[in-house]
DRENVOZA-786685 format. One line per field, with one value per residue (C-alpha): residue number from 1; residue in one letter; x, z, y negated. Coordinates in nm, 4 decimals. Layout:
# DRENVOZA-786685
k	NUM_...
r	A_...
u	X_...
w	Z_...
v	Y_...
***
This chain:
# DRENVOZA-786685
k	1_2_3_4_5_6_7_8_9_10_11_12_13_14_15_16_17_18_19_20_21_22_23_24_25_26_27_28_29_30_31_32_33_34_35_36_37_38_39_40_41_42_43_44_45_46_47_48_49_50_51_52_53_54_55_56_57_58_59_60_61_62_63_64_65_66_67_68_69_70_71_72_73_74_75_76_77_78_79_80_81_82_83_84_85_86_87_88_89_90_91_92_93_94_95_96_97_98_99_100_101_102_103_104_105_106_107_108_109_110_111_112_113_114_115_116_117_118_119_120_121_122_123_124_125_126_127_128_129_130_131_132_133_134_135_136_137_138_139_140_141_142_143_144_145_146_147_148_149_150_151_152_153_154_155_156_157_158_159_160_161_162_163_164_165_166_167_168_169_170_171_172_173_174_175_176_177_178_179_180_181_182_183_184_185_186_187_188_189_190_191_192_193_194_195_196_197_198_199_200_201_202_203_204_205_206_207_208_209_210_211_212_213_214_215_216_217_218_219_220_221_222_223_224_225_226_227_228_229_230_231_232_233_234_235_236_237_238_239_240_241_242_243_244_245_246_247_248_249_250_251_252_253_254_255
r	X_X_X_X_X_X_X_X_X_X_X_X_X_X_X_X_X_X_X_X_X_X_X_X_X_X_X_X_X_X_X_X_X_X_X_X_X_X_X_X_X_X_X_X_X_X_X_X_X_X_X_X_X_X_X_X_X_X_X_X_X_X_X_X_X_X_X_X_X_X_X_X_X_X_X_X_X_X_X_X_X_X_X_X_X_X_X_X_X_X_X_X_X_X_X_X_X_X_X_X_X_X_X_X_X_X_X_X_X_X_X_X_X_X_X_X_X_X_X_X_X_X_X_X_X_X_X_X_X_X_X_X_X_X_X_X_X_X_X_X_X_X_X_X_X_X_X_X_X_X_X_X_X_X_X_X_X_X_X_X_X_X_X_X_X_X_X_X_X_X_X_X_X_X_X_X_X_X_X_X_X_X_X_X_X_X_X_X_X_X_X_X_X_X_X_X_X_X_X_X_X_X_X_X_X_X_X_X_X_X_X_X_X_X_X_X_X_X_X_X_X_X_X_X_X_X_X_X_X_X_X_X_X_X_X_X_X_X_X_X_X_X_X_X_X_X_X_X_X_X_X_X_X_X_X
u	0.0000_0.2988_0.4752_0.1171_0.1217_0.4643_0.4385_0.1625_0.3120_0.6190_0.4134_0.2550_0.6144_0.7685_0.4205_0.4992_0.1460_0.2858_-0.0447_-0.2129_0.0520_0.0315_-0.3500_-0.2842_0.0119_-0.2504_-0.5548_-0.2903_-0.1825_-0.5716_-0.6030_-0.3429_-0.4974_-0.8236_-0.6439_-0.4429_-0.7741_-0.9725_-0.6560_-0.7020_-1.1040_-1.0137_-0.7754_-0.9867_-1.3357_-1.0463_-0.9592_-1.2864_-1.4211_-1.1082_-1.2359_-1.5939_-1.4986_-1.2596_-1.5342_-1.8114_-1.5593_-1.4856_-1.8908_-1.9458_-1.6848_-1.8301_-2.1909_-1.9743_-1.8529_-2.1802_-2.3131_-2.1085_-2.1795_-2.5408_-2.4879_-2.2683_-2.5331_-2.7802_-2.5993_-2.5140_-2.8355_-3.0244_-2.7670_-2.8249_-3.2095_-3.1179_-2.8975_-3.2045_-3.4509_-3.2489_-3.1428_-3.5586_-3.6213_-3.3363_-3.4818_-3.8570_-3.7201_-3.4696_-3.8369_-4.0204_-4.2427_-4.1487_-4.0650_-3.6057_-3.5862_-3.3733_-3.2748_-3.1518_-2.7624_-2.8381_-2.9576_-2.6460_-2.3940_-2.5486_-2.4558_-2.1145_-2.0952_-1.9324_-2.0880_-1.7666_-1.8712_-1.5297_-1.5916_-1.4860_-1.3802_-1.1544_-1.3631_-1.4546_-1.1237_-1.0276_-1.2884_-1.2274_-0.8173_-0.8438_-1.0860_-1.3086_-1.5627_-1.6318_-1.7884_-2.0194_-2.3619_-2.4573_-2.7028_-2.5289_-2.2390_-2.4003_-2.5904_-2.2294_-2.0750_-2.3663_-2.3533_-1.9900_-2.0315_-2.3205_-2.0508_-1.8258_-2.0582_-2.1701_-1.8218_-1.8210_-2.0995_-1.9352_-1.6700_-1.8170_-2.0530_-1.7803_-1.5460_-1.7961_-1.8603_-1.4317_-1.4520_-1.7473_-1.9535_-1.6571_-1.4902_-1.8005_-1.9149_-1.6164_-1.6110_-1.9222_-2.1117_-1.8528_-1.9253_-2.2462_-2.0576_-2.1158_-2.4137_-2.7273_-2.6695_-2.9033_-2.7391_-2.6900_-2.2876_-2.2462_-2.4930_-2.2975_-1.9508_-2.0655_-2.2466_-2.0283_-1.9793_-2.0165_-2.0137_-2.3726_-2.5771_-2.5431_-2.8524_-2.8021_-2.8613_-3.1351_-3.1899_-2.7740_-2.9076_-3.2317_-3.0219_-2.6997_-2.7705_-2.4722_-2.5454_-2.8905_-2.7637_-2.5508_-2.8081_-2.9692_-2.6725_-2.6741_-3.0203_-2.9640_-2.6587_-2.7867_-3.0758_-2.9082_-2.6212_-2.9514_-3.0566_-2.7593_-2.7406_-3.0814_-3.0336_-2.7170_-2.8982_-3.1542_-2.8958_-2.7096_-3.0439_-3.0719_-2.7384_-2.7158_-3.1153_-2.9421_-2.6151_-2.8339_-3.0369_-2.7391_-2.6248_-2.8942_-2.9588_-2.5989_-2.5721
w	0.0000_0.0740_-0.2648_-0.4286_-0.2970_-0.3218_-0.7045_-0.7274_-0.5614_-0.8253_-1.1307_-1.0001_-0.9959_-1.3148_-1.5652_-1.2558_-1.2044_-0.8763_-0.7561_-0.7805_-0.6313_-0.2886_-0.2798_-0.2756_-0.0393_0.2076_0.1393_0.2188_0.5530_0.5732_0.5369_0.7845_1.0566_1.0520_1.0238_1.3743_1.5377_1.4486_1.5902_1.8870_1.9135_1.8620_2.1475_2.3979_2.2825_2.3811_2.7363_2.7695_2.7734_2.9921_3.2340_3.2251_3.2736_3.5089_3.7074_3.6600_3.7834_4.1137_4.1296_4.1392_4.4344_4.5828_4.6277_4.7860_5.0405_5.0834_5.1435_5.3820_5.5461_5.6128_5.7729_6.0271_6.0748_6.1099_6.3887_6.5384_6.4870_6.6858_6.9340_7.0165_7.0908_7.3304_7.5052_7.4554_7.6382_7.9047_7.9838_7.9589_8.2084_8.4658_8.4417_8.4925_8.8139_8.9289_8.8462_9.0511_8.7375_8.8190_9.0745_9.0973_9.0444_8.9845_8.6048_8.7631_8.7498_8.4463_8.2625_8.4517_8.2842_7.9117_7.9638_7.9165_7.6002_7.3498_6.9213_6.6759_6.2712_6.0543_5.7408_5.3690_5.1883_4.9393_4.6229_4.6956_4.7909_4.4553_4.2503_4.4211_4.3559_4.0227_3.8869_3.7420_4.0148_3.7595_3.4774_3.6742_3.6696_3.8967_4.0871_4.2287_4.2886_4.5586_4.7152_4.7438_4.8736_5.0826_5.2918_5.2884_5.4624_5.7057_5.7848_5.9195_6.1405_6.2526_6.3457_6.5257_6.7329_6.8590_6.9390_7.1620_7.3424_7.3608_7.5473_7.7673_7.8741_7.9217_8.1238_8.3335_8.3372_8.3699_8.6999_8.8211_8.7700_8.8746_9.1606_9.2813_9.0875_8.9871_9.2967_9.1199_8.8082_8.9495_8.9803_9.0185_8.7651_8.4793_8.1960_7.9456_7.9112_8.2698_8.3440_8.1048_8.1975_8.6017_8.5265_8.7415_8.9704_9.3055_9.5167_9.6880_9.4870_9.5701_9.6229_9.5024_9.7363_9.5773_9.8488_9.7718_9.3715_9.4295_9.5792_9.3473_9.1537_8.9503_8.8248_8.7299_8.5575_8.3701_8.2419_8.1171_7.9188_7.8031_7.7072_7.5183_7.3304_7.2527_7.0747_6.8877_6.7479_6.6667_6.4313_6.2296_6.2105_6.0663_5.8205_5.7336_5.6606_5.4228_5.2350_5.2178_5.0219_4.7976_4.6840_4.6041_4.4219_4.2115_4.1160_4.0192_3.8148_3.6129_3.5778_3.4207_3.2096_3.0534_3.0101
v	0.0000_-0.2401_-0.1690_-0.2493_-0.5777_-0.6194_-0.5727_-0.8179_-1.0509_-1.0159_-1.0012_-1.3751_-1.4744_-1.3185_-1.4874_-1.8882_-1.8270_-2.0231_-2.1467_-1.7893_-1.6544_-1.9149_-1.8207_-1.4380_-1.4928_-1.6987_-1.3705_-1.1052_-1.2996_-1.3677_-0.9503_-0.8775_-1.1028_-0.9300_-0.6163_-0.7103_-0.8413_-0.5037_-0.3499_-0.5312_-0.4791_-0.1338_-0.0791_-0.3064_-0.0732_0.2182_0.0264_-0.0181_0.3172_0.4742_0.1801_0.3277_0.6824_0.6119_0.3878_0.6595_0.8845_0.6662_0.6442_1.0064_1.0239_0.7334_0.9055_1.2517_0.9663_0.8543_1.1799_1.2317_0.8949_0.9936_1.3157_1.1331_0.8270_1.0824_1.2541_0.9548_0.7900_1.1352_1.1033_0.7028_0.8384_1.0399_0.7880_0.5309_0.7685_0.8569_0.4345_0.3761_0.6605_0.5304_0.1709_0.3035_0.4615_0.1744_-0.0464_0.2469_0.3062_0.6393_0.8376_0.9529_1.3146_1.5912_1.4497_1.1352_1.1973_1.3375_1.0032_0.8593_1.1059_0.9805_0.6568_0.7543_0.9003_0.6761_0.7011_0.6627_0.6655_0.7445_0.5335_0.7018_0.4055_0.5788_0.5710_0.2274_0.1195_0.2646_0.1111_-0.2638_-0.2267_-0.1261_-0.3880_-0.0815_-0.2224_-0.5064_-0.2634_-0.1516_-0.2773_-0.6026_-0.5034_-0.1498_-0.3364_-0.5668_-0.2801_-0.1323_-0.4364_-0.5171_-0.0977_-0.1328_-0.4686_-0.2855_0.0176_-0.2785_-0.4200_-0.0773_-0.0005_-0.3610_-0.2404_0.1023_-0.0804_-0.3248_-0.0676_0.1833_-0.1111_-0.1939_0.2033_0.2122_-0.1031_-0.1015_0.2446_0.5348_0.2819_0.2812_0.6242_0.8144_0.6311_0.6655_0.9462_1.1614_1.4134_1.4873_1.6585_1.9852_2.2849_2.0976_1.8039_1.8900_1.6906_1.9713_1.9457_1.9693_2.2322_2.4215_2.3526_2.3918_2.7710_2.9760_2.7234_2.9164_2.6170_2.4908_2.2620_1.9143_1.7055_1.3512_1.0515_0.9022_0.6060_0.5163_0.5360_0.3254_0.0359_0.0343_-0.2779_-0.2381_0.0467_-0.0753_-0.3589_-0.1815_0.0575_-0.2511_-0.3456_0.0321_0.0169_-0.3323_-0.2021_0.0948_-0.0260_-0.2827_-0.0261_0.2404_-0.0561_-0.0773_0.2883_0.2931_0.0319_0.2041_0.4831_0.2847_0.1143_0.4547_0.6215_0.3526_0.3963_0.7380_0.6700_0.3797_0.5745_0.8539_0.6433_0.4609_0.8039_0.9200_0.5975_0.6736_1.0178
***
């Protein structure tokens, strides 16, 4: 193809057909610059589509981490209830709503149990450091942003209830309740762990329980942080749904 224009070009010159000649000269430079853009649209469509896979790879990952996400929350969020009931049925007692009984040091005991989520980020992470997160449609990508956002004030949460049970409830506990973890304390952990225990029953001192206003203040900080930390589980979980319902659906849309 070179020679052929090469002899045309030689022929203009050989018959001084100078002007023809500049005017092929100018299509054939005209030729080789669309040539070099399609070139370029070519291997940018190319880019593109590695970017795309690559992405809808990183997605498909992304809804595995998910996944796994919501089993946790789940777990966590079943576990928060049972924290909840036991704080409501401690302050009904402390408020003499209802009469102290042999659960008592049990609803104690869940106070002290501390929630940790372990966030996946590493398809997201992925997708964000690449710049494949920008092929992706608009809409999915703030629903992403937005639970990854929610995971991070979730974790904020734990952290602040689980401080407050290292700082104030296990000082206060083991120094004052810990002779109930033994036969006779009903919380299912330690009426597991204290089976065998061949030692008498102890029977709690429910008059030293009815007046310890520390400890009822601090189930009323248990009760408030649990229920604010069982709301950002459950919109976690929400938000979690959705995604997974979206992905699939842009999936599906491109397949």
């Amino acid at each position: 193809m070179i020679k052929f224009f090469r002899h045309i070009r030689k022929n203009l010159l050989e018959q001084n057909k100078t002007g023809r000649y500049f005017k092929y000269a100018i299509g054939e430079i005209i030729l080789v610059v669309i040539g070099i853009l399609i070139a370029l649209q070519i291997n940018n469509w190319n880019e593109k589509s590695k970017t795309v896979s690559s992405a809808r790879e990183q997605l498909r990952i992304l809804t595995e981490n998910v996944s796994d996400d919501l089993i946790q929350l789940k777990e966590l969020n079943a576990s928060i209830k049972n924290k909840i009931s036991a704080a409501e049925h401690l302050s009904d007692q402390f408020q003499e709503i209802k009469p102290y009984d042999s659960l008592t040091t049990s609803y104690i005991v869940e106070m002290l149990f501390e929630q940790n989520f372990y966030i996946n980020r590493t398809a997201y992470d992925k997708l964000m450091q690449s710049g494949e997160y920008s092929v992706i449609p608009t809409e999915l990508q703030n629903h992403i942003s937005e639970y990854y956002s929610l995971l991070g004030r979730v974790k904020e949460r734990e952290e602040i209830s689980n401080s407050f049970i290292k700082k104030e409830l296990e000082p206060h506990y083991f120094d004052t309740y810990s002779k109930y973890n033994r036969k006779g304390n009903l919380h299912p952990l330690i009426k597991d762990y204290y089976k065998m225990d061949n030692r008498p029953t102890l029977t709690p001192d429910m008059e030293k329980i009815k007046n310890d206003s520390k400890m009822e203040a601090m189930n009323f900080g248990s009760l408030y942080q649990s229920r604010t930390q069982q709301e950002f589980y459950k919109k976690a979980i929400e938000k979690g749904k959705l995604i997974t319902e979206l992905i699939d659906e842009y999936f599906n849309a491109n397949s």
